[in-house]
C-alpha positions in Angstrom: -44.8 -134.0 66.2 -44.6 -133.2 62.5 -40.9 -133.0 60.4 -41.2 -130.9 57.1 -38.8 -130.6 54.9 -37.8 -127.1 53.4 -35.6 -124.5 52.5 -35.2 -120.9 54.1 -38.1 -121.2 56.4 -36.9 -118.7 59.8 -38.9 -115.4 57.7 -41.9 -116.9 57.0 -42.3 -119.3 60.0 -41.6 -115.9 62.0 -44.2 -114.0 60.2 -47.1 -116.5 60.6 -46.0 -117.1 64.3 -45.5 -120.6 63.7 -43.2 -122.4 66.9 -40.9 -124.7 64.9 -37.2 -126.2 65.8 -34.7 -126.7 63.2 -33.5 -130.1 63.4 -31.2 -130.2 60.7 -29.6 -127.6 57.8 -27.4 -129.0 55.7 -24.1 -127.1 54.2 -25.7 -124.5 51.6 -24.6 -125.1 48.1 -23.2 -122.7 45.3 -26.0 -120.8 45.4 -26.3 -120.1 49.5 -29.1 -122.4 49.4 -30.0 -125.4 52.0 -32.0 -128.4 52.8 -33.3 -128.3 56.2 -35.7 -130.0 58.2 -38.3 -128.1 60.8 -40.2 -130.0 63.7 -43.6 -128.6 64.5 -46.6 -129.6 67.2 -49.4 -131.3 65.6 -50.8 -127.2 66.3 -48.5 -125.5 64.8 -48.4 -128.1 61.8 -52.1 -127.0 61.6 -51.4 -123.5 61.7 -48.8 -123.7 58.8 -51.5 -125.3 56.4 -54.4 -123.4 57.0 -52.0 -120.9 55.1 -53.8 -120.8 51.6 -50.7 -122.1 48.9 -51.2 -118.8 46.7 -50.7 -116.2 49.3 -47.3 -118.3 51.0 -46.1 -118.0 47.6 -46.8 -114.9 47.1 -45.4 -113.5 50.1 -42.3 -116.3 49.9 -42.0 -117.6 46.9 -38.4 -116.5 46.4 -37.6 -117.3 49.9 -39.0 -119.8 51.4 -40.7 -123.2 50.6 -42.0 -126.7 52.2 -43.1 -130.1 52.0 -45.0 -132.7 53.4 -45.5 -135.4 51.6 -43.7 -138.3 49.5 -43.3 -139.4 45.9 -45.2 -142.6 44.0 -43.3 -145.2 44.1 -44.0 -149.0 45.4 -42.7 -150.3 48.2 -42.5 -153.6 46.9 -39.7 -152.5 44.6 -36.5 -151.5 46.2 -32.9 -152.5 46.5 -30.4 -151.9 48.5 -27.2 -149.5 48.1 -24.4 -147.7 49.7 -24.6 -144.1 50.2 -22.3 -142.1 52.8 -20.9 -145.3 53.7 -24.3 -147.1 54.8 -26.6 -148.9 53.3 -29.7 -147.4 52.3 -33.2 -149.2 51.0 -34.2 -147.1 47.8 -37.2 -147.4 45.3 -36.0 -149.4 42.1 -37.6 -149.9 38.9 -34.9 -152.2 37.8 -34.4 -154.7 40.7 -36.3 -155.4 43.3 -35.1 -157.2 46.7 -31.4 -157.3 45.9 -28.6 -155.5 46.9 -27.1 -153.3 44.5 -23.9 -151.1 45.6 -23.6 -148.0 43.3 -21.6 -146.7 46.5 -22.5 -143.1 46.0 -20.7 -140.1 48.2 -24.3 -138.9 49.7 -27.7 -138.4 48.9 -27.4 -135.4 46.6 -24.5 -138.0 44.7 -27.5 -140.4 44.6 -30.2 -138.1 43.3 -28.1 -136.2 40.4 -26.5 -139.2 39.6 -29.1 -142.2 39.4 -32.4 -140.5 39.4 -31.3 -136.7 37.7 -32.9 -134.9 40.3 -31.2 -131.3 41.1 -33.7 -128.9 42.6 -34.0 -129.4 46.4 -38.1 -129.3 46.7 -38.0 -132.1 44.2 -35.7 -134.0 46.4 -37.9 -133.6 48.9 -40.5 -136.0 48.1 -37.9 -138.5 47.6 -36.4 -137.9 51.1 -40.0 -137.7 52.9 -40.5 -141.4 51.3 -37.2 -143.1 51.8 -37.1 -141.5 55.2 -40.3 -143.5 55.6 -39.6 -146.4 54.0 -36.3 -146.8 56.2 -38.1 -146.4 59.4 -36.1 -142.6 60.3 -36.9 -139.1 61.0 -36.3 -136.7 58.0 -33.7 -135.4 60.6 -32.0 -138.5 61.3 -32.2 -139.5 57.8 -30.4 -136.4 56.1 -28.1 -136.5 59.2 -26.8 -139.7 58.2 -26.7 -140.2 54.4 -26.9 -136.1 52.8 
């Protein structure tokens, strides 16, 4: 099984016939948009990309978008912090191995506030890696600190 992370994905997962269960959605912001977080078959994960990037786009590019993969960053350098009330392992190019509590509200807080990141597919690659880095599901992980 395969978690992506994405926004607005029921039209085009429909329209390639791609079997997917939406594990998490989070509340949509000022602009009616969400973060959520689809679980595919190893199949159907296949199926979504042998879909050429140019003609998704084309056909969702206002719509509908996902991701796979993480951002560069070394696991060698991360601290700890408080975010939604638990502590989280983050990438850190300041400390490394220490426990530093910002104590931010949740992981949007965390990602406008410390690293300036506001569009969701950016935050995506940061939520595929620290997902990964703390040992969780995408789902679990935006379950317990977005």
């Amino acid at each position: 099984m395969v978690q992506i992370i994405g926004g607005q994905l029921e039209l085009a997962l429909k329209f390639y016939d791609i079997k997917a269960d939406k594990k998490y959605e989070s509340e949509p912001d000022i602009l009616d948009i969400s973060l959520q977080v689809w679980e595919l078959s190893d199949e159907e994960f296949g199926k979504l990309t042998s879909i050429e990037d140019d003609w998704f786009e084309q056909s969702f590019a206002y719509t509908s978008w996902w991701i796979n993969g993480g951002c560069n960053h070394s696991k060698d350098q991360t601290a700890v912090t408080e975010i939604n009330n638990n502590m989280l392992t983050v990438f850190t190019e300041e400390f490394s191995g220490e426990e530093i509590v910002w104590g931010y509200v949740n992981l949007n807080d965390y990602f406008e506030s410390h690293l300036g990141i506001s569009k969701y597919n950016n935050m995506a690659y940061y939520i595929h890696s620290l997902a990964e880095l703390n040992n969780m599901t995408k789902a679990d992980f935006m379950k317990k600190y977005w």
